[in-house]
C-alpha positions as CSV (number, residue, x, y, z in Angstrom):
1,X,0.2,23.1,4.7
2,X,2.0,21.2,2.1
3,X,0.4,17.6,1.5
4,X,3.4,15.1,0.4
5,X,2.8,11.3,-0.9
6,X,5.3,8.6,-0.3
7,X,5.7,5.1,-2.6
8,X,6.8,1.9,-1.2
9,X,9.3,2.7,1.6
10,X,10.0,-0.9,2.7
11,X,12.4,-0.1,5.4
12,X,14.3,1.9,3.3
13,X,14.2,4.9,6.6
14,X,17.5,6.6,5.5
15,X,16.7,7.3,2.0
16,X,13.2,8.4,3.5
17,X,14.6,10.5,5.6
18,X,16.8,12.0,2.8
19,X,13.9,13.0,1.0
20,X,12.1,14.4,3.4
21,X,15.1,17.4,4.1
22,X,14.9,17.5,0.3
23,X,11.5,19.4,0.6
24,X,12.3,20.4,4.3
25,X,9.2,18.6,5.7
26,X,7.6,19.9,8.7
27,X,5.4,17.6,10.8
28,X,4.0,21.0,12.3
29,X,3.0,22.7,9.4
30,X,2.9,19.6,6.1
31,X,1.2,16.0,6.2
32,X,2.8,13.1,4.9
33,X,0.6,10.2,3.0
34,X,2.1,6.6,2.6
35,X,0.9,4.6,0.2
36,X,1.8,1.5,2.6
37,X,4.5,-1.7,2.9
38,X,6.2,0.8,5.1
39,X,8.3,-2.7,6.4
40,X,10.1,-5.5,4.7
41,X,13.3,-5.7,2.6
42,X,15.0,-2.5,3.3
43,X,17.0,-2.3,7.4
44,X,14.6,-0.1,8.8
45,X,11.5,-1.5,9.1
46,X,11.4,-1.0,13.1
47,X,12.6,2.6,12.5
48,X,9.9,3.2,10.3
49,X,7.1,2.2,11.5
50,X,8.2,4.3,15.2
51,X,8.8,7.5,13.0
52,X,5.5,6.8,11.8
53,X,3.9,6.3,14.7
54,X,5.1,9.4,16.3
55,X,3.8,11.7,13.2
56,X,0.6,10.7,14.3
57,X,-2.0,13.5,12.7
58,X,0.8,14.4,10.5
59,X,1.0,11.2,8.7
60,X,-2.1,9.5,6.7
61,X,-0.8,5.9,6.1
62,X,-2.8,3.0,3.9
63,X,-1.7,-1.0,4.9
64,X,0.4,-2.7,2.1
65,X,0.4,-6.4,1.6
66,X,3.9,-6.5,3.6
67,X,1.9,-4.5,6.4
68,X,-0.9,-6.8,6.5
69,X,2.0,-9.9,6.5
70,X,3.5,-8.5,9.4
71,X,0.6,-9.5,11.6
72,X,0.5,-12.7,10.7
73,X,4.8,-13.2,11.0
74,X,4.7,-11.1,14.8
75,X,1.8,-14.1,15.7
76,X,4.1,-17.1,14.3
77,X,1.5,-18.6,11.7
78,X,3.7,-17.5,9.0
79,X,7.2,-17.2,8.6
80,X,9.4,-14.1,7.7
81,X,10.7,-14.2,4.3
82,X,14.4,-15.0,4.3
83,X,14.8,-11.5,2.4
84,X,12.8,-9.4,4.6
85,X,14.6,-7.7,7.6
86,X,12.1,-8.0,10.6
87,X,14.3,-9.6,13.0
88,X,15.0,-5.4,15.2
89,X,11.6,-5.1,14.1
90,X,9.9,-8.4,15.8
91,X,12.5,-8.2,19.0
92,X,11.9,-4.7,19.4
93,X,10.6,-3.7,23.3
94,X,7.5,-2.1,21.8
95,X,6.9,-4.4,19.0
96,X,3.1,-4.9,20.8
97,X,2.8,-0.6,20.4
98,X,4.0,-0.6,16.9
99,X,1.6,-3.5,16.0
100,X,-1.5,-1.8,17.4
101,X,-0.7,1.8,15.9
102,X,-0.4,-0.3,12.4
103,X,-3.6,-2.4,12.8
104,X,-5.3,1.1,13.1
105,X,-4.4,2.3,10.2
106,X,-6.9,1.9,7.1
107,X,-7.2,0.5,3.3
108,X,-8.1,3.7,1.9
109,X,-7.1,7.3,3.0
110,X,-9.6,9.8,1.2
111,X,-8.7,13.7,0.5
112,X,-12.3,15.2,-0.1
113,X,-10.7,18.8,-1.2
114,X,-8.8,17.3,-3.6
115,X,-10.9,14.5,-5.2
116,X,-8.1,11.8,-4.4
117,X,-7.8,8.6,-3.4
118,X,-4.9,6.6,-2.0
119,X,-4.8,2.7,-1.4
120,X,-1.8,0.3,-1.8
121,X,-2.1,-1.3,-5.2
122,X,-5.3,0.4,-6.8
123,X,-9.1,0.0,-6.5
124,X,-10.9,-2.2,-8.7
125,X,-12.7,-0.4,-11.7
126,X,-15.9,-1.8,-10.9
127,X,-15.9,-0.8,-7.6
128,X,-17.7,2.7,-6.8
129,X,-16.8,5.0,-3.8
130,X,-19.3,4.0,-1.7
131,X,-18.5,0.5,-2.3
132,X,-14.8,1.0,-1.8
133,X,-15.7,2.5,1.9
134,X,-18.0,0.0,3.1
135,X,-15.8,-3.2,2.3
136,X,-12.7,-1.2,3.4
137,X,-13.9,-0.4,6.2
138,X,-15.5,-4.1,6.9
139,X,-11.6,-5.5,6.3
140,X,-10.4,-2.4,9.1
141,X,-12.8,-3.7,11.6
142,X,-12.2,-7.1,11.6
143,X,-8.7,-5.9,12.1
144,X,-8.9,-3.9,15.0
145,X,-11.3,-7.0,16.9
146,X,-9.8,-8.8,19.4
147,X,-9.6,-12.3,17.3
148,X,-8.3,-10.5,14.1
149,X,-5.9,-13.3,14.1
150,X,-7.8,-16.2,13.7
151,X,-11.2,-14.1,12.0
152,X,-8.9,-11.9,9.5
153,X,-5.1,-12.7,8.9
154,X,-5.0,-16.3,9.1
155,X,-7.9,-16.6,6.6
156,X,-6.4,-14.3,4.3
157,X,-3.8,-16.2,2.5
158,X,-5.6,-17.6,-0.5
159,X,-6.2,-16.8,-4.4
160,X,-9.9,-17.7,-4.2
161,X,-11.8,-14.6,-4.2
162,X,-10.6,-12.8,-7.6
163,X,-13.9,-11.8,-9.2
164,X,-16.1,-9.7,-7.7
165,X,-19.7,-10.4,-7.4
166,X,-22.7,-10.0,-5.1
167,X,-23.1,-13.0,-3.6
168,X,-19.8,-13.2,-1.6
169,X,-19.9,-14.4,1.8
170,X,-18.2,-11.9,4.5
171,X,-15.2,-14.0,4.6
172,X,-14.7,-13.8,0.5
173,X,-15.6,-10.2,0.7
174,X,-12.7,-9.4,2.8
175,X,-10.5,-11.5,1.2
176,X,-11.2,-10.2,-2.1
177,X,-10.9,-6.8,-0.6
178,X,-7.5,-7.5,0.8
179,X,-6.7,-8.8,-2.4
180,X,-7.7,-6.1,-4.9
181,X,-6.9,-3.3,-2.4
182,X,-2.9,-4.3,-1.6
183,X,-1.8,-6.9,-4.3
184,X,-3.6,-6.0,-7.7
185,X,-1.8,-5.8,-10.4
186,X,-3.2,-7.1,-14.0
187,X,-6.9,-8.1,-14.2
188,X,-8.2,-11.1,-16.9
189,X,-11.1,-9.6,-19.7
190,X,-13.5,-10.3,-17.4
191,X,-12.2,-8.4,-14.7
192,X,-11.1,-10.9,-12.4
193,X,-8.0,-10.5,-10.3
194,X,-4.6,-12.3,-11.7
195,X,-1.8,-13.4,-9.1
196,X,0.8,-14.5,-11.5
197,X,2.2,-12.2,-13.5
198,X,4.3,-9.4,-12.3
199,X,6.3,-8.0,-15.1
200,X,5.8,-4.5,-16.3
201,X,3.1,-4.2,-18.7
202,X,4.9,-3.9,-21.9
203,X,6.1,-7.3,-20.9
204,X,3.0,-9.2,-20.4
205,X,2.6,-11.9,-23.2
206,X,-0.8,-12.8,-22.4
207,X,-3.7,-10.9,-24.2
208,X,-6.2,-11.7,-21.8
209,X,-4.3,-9.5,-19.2
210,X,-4.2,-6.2,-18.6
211,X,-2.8,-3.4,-15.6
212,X,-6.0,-2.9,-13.7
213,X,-5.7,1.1,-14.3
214,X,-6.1,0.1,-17.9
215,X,-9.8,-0.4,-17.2
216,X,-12.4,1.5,-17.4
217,X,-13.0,2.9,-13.9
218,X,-15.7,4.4,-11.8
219,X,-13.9,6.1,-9.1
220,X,-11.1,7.5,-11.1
221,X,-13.6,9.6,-13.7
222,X,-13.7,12.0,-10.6
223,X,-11.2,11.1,-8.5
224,X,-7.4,11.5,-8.6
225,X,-6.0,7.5,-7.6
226,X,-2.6,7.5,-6.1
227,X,-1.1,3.6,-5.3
228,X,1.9,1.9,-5.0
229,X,3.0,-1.7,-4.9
230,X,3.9,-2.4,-8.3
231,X,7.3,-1.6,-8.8
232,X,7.9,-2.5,-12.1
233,X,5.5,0.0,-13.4
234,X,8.5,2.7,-12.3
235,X,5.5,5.6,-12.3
236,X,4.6,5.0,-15.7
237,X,0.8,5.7,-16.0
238,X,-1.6,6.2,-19.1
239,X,-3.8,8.6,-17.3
240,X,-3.5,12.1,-15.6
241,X,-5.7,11.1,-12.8
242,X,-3.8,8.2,-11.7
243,X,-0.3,8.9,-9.8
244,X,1.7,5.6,-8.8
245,X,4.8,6.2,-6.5
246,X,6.1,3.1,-6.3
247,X,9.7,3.0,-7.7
248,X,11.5,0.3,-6.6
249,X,13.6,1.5,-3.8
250,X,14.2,-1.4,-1.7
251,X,15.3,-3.2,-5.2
252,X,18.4,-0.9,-6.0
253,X,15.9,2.3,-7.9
254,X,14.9,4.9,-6.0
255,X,12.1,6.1,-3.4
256,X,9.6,8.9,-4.9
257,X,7.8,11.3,-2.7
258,X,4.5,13.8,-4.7
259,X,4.1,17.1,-3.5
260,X,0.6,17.8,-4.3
261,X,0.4,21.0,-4.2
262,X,3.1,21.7,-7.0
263,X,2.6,18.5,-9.0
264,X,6.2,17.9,-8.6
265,X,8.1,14.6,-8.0
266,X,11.3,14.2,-5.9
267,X,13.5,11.3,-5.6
268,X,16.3,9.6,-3.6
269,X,18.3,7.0,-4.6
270,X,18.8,3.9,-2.6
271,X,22.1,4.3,-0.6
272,X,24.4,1.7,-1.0
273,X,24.7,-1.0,1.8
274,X,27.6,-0.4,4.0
């Protein structure tokens, strides 16, 4: 079985689909990981997420901001971004299915045979494994209750929570978890969570910031991290234990799929827009 990781596919399906005969992936004999926002700016967010959903055991997905967005766009208390192309995607006959499948799908995937991780955007550096699966899989329950609407996704728009620390209420522990686990990018000196800047690294003017997997972590002394998110970083990583896929397809780049086995990178340009 060959085990391959996807970055960022935001709707981009045809240039997933491209890379996927690159390798000739088989759903009977490989597994494909996605490091999550498999929706948003590219024209195939509805074909995405059913391709998805019909890999079932063959795919191992993690929820992306986007993802998480979705939810709260498909139940009207936020709008669709103007540059987003959800409109097949929310008028779709089985949008209810293909909202269900996705609010079953975790924070975290975890590949014990292979010390690795996968989440979205990273995991915070102060966080250790077993911390990582409990508030994970806090956030993934809420989800899947009945008023994840209203206990979860509508609460879950806010800067607040940046800094971790023990005595969090339930409602800032998810948050910060949402936070950390599918939008961090820099983090302050102290280790708090920065929502402003976005630039590359080399680009950040402000000494008290710095890309979160430029911190000292816990997890990733053991375990391999693989994230997404962060386009700008275009795979650039200081560290051999830290793989981020996320290269910018649905802004012009290209989408970048990991063979694990092989330690190999393979990449498809975005097609042009007909």
């Amino acid at each position: 079985m060959a085990h391959y990781f996807v970055g960022d596919i935001q709707g981009c399906f045809e240039e997933l689909q491209r890379l996927l005969s690159k390798v000739d992936f088989n759903p009977s004999q490989d597994q494909l990981w996605a490091v999550g926002d498999l929706v948003a700016r590219g024209p195939g967010s509805l074909e995405t997420l059913r391709f998805f959903q019909q890999l079932d055991g063959s795919a191992r997905v993690v929820l992306g901001n986007h993802d998480l967005h979705l939810f709260a766009v498909n139940a009207k208390i936020k709008r669709a971004n103007p540059s987003d192309h959800l409109g097949p995607l929310l008028s779709a006959p089985d949008i209810d299915s293909l909202i269900g499948w996705l609010r079953l799908q975790p924070l975290y995937q975890e590949f014990p045979e292979h010390k690795l991780i996968m989440t979205h955007a990273g995991v915070p550096p102060q966080w250790e494994l077993d911390t990582l699966r409990t508030e994970a899989d806090r956030v993934s329950a809420a989800l899947q209750s009945h008023d994840y609407i209203s206990s979860l996704i509508g609460q879950m728009y806010t800067n607040g929570s940046n800094r971790w620390h023990d005595s969090m209420t339930t409602v800032e522990r998810n948050i910060y978890c949402i936070n950390a686990l599918t939008r961090m990018r820099f983090l302050h000196s102290d280790g708090s969570l920065d929502f402003g800047c976005k630039l590359p690294p080399a680009a950040c003017q402000d000494p008290d910031l710095s890309p979160w997997f430029e911190h000292a972590g816990i997890i990733n002394q053991t375990y391999t991290l693989v994230f997404g998110h962060w386009a700008a970083v275009m795979g650039n990583v200081p560290s051999t234990s830290i793989q981020a896929l996320d290269t910018g397809c649905c802004w012009g780049e290209h989408l970048t799929l990991w063979h694990l086995e092989s330690n190999q990178k393979i990449t498809q340009s975005r097609l042009k827009k007909s």
